[in-house]
C-alpha angles and dihedrals in degrees: 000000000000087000096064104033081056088050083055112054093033086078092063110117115242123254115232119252093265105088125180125242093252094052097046083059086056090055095043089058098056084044092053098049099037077060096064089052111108100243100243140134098267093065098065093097092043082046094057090049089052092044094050081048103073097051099058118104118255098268096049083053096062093043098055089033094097093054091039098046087044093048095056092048099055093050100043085048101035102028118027108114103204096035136022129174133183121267088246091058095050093049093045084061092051094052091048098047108036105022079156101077090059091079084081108084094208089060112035079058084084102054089047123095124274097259102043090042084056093056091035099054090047086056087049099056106039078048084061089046090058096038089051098042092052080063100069098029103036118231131339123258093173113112093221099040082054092047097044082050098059095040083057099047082044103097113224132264098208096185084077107021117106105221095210105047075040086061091053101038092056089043088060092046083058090050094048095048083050105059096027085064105033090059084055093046108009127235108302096056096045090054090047089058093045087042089048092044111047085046083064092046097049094052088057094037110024098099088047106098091220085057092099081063087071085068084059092077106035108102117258088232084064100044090047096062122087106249137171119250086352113115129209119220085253089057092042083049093064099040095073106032073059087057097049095046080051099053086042094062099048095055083052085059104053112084122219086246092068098034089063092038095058088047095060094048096052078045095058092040099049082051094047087050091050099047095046082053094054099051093048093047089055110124095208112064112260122201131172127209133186118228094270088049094259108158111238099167134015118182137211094262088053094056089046096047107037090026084231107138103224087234072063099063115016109112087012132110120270089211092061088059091051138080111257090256097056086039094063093036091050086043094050096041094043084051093046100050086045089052095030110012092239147071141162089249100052126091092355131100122259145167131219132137136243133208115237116214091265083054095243110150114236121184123224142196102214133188127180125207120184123210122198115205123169097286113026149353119272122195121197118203125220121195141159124190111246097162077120093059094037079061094046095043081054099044081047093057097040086048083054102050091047090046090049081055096043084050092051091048097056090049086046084056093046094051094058084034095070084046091047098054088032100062099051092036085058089047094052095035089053103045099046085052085065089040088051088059099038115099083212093246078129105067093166099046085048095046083056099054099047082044081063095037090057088042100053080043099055087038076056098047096046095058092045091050093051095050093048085045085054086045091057095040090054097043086046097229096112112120131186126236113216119209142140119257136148113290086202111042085053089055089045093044090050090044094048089064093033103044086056087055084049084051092049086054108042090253122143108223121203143186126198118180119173118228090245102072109089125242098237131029142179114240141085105320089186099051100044084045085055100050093047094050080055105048097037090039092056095041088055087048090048100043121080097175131004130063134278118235125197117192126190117189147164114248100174132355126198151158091264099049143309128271116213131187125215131193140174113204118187127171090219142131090308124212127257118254092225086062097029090095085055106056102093094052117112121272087357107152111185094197112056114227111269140110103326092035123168111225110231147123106240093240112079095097102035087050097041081038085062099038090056090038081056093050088053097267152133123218107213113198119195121178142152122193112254092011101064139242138283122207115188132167132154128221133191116231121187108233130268131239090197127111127188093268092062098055120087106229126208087244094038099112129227092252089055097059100031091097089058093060097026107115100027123129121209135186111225102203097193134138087188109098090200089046092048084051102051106045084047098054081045096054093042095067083059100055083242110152106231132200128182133215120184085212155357104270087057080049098070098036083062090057095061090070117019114060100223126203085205152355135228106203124185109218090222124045129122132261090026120012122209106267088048079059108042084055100055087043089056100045088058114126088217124087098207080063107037103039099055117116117255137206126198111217116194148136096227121107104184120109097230086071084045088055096043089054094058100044091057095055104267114151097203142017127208128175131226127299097041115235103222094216097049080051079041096059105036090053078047094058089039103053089041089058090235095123101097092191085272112145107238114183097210109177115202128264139259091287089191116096102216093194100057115095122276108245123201108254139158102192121359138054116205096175095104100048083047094056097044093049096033080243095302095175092189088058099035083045087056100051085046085055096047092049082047092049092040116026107066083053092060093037087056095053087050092055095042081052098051096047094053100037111244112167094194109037077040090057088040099059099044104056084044093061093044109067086053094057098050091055097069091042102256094165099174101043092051091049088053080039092053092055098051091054096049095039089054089045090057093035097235116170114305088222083079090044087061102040088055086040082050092048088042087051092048094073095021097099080035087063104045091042084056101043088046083058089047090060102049100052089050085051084048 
């Protein structure tokens, strides 16, 4: 039988190499299952039919799919000697690991109940006798041929169908097919079919044991006659009563003695087999010795963690796998337990480490167990690899000891850092407690000390601003603010303070700048100002005598951009090579603290090192102790299109640049009155055309009908803020509206309302008061069609005039109203006014607020107020303002809210007594 089933299928043609997706899931089946086979003699003709079977083509894998398939189950189920499942558990497999198969009908009949696979098979054959008889006789033409047809090729639907009318239904159909096509071929042929047919059925079916329902449908004048190798349902009768006698006397047999003996053996191997999968599945190596170190098992986890093939160390000696120092610890361990029954490395957990063949190191955490048995010791060997964690425990200490340096470096810095704000704090504190008893007779004397006063503060800014610049580096969220500004007149402007300090110190200072470098270039102004204070300022503090030179010059020059290189060369104190390499690290000193200390920080470099390394560059440091320094780095710029006459210079007047604004029409979006005031007298000065909106939502009812060149937006006013605005504006399908530039106006500082600016849409930001020349620029860029719809955070500038003459006053400083307006007292009269008309209503409604605890009108008036007390330069009381405001927006006691509202209402009366005097001397 095997012999011609194997003829047969031999003839199959081979599928190309290329196989599809669906038919590799058919070959995975058959792989999967011929896996769970015991490997045994009895499998080598089971093991010809799976290997013809993988070189059929698709088709004739599907075909032969049902017998194979068949085949493999029963003797996984009926004749496996180690394990044996149940035919349920092995199908269940094959529905959860290849559903795909099941889309072929002559193999999900398997799967399906008894009752429906009866139906079902019967279906499938008289669908071959149809399919084999339109061979020979072409299509069918006959109705009722067509319409048995397509109820056989109709899956069933099993919830309605009655099984038994279904039995004689499909048992007509038979009938039918039969006589419909024996009329056509006569009765030879039509039995052929139904003989050819029902073989191939049988070799897919036979071992099914709803197989014998197949005989149900084939036509009683078929099964009467005599035909070879073509049972009747008698015949098939006795076959298998025959099989059952058979089976029955063979259990008879079979004594009880075998049977338990072979019990116990399936038992012993099944355990065997367990316990040899259990030991390869460890996770941890295993690994078992005699008492002499031969090897007697080496499992999966040892090859893959020592790279040692068990072929490679079974029956060898474990000494000979081990480094010298594990080899005479295991010898003398395994010698003591067998004299003494104990030893330190038995039965403990250690760790050592082993050289693989490529000589790599791997660490290990191993334990050893012995095990006595009747003729010798045994010790098995745990191990894990931890050659990961090794790595981790050392990264951990490294990190340790650089975080214990790190640690001793902040308090280092602390340490200068008390001295640092110390020492200017002294200084103002000290000289404003002179300027607090003179009666200001002496106007030179005065103008020194507040010259001292300004210097200790910018000494004081500048470390501050260097340790919130560190703050940002660190934290990542620094960002750079490309514009175009004058190379030369920042070199010049950072010269002109320094170059009085080299005086000072009998230094000679000097600039060179080829003729190469443009005049003006596109980057980040603030952040190169800042490196070159630095740089300069440290090369001054480091230099005795010499002189401090300070080079500009052009490296490479292209259509895309220009690159310039920059260098500070001093003949000082020098730095040691062994500590040059040091030098940009945080909080890193060269010189210790002692007699002859330089004052610093620590962090000028490493901060001025990471803003270069932001812009794209390298800082290059060269000394040599005795001779000086030299600090280089190069940076690339994008050009310019500005000349000399487009740039608003500090001595260009107002009537020189009038023309320039003159025409331009601006939106002012403000709800404060004094506010409104002020911006329109200053654009008035400037022929610029002015409208006002009290909020955003007016704002955008005015752009429906005015066409802006720009808008002035204040961040805070009721019904719609400023944001909400900006991103209506900015959604708007019309480019007349979305394209206009927009300023954020606002008395916050903080860089979340910068953010938020930004994020909404804004182009610039500029904080209250309003510097006019800051206004004054950025009209200037606008109406000179340089703003690319870049955002560009400008904050405003030093609004204090330090050359104008100190006045004696208690409360309020004008000098800022007086330089925005050239001391224009009608104009300056009418802002005071408006502060005197507007402002008591809103301090009433902060008071009311506070009283009666309300967190957001609390928050609303005080940034209102703000912003006008700031105006007419009330310090003290902005910075009170500015609390309040902070203090109500993260809802902080209301106890503080009071103590700073009780401070505020001390010098209220004080201020609009004053700023009604102020009004009547400018009227006078």
């Amino acid at each position: 039988m095997i012999l011609k089933w194997f003829k047969r299928i031999t003839t199959a043609k081979k599928t190309s190499p290329q196989k599809s997706q669906e038919e590799q899931e058919i070959i995975d089946l058959i792989d999967f299952l011929w896996k769970e086979i015991d490997i045994s003699k009895n499998t080598s003709n089971l093991k010809i039919k799976v290997t013809a079977f993988r070189e059929f083509s698709y088709v004739k894998k599907i075909e032969f799919l049902p017998e194979l398939y068949l085949f493999l189950e029963e003797y996984i189920t009926e004749k496996n000697t180690v394990r044996r499942p149940s035919k349920q558990f092995v199908r269940n497999q094959i529905i959860e690991r290849y559903n795909s198969v099941f889309k072929h009908t002559s193999f999900k009949l398997i799967f399906d109940p008894l009752k429906e696979q009866e139906l079902i098979l019967c279906k499938v054959f008289l669908s071959k006798v149809l399919e084999k008889s339109s061979e020979l006789i072409g299509s069918y033409n006959d109705t009722k041929i067509i319409q048995i047809k397509k109820y056989l090729n109709t899956p069933y639907d099993f919830r309605t169908i009655d099984l038994i009318k279904e039995r004689k239904n499909l048992l007509e159909f038979s009938n039918q097919i039969f006589l419909k096509i024996k009329n056509s071929l006569g009765i030879n042929a039509i039995t052929n079919i139904y003989l050819l047919i029902y073989k191939k059925h049988f070799q897919s079916y036979h071992l099914l044991d709803s197989f014998t329902a197949t005989l149900n449908v084939i036509p009683e004048e078929i099964l009467a006659k005599d035909l070879i190798n073509f049972p009747s349902k008698q015949q098939m009768h006795k076959m298998l009563q025959k099989q059952l006698y058979s089976l029955e006397e063979i259990n008879e047999r079979l004594t009880e003695e075998v049977i338990e003996r072979k019990k116990v053996e399936e038992e012993l191997k099944y355990s065997e087999h367990l316990n040899t999968t259990i030991l390869e599945t460890a996770m941890d190596g295993v690994v078992l010795v005699n008492s002499k170190g031969i090897v007697l098992n080496w499992n999966k986890q040892a090859e893959n963690i020592l790279e040692l093939k068990r072929e490679e160390t079974i029956g060898h000696s474990i000494y000979s796998l081990v480094p010298y120092k594990l080899r005479q610890e295991l010898k003398r361990s395994f010698s003591n337990y067998i004299h003494t029954g104990d030893d330190e490395l038995i039965n403990k957990r250690v760790e050592t480490s082993v050289n693989r063949k490529n000589g790599s190191i791997v660490y290990i955490e191993l334990t050893v167990i012995a095990i006595e048995t009747k003729d010798d010791y045994l010790f098995n060997g745990f191990f894990r690899d931890i050659t990961n964690r090794k790595i981790i425990d050392n990264e951990i200490r490294e990190a340790k000891v650089i975080a214990e340096k790190s640690a001793k470096a902040k308090t280092v810095f602390l340490s200068n850092m008390s001295h640092e704000i110390r020492t200017p704090l002294n200084v103002i504190l000290g000289l404003t407690g002179i300027l607090q008893k003179s009666n200001f007779t002496t106007s030179q004397i005065d103008k020194k000390n507040l010259d001292g006063i300004q210097f200790s503060a910018e000494n004081l800014l500048i470390l501050i601003n260097d340790i919130l610049d560190f703050s940002k580096i660190e934290a990542g969220k620094l960002t750079l603010h490309n514009t175009d500004f004058s190379l030369k007149e920042l070199i010049t402007n950072i010269s002109r303070g320094f170059k009085i300090k080299a005086d000072e110190k009998g230094l000679k200072y000097t600039t060179l700048i080829d003729p190469s470098v443009p005049k003006f270039i596109i980057g980040d102004q603030l952040r190169l100002n800042q490196i070159l204070i630095n740089l300069i300022g440290n090369a001054i503090k480091f230099t005795q005598t010499g002189e401090i030179t300070i080079q500009v010059k052009t490296e490479e020059s292209n259509t895309e951009g220009i690159t310039i290189n920059f260098s500070v060369k001093d003949t000082g104190v020098g730095i040691p090579e062994d500590k040059l390499k040091n030098i940009f690290e945080s909080f890193y000193q060269v010189h210790k603290p002692g007699k002859n200390k330089i004052e610093g920080t620590g962090l000028g470099l490493s901060i001025s090192k990471q803003l270069i390394e932001l812009q794209g560059g390298i800082l290059n440091a060269e000394s040599k102790p005795g001779l000086g320094s030299i600090f280089d780095f190069s940076i690339t710029y994008a050009k310019s299109n500005f000349r000399s006459t487009e740039i608003n210079k500090k001595h260009t007047t107002m009537s020189e640049n009038n023309h320039n604004l003159s025409g331009m029409r601006v939106l002012v979006v403000e709800d404060n009155k004094m506010n409104q005031f002020f911006i329109k007298q200053l654009f008035s000065n400037w022929h610029i055309d002015t409208h006002i909106a009290d909020n955003g939502m007016i704002a955008l009812e005015k752009l429906k009908s005015f066409t802006y060149d720009l808008i002035l937006m204040d961040m805070h006013m009721p019904v719609m803020d400023g944001p909400e605005a900006t991103k209506i504006i900015r959604s708007s399908n019309d480019d007349k509206i979305n394209k206009i530039p927009i300023i954020a106006c606002s008395a916050d500082v903080f860089p979340e309302s910068k953010k938020k600016a930004i994020e909404s849409g804004m182009n610039f930001y500029l904080t209250k008061p309003l510097s006019e020349q800051a206004l004054e620029e950025v009209l200037l860029s606008i109406q000179s069609k340089n703003l690319q719809n870049d955002t560009i955070i400008s904050s405003n500038i030093d609004n204090t005039d330090t050359s104008e003459s100190l006045e004696v006053k208690r409360l309020c400083d004008l000098s800022f109203l007086k330089k925005t307006f050239d001391n224009d007292t009608e104009i300056i009269q009418g802002v005071l006014q408006m502060f005197i008309d507007e402002t008591p209503k809103d301090y009433q409604k902060l008071k009311q607020a506070i009283e009666e605890k309300n967190w957001d009108v609390t928050q609303e008036i005080a940034h209102k107020l703000k912003s006008s007390f700031k105006t007419i330069g009330l310090k003290n009381e902005t910075d009170i303002l500015q609390k309040i405001e902070y203090s109500s927006k993260e809802k902080l006691e209301f106890s503080l809210l009071k103590e700073y509202f009780l401070t505020l209402d001390q010098s209220y009366l004080k201020i609009i007594e004053e700023i009604n005097q102020h009004i009547q001397d400018l009227s006078s």
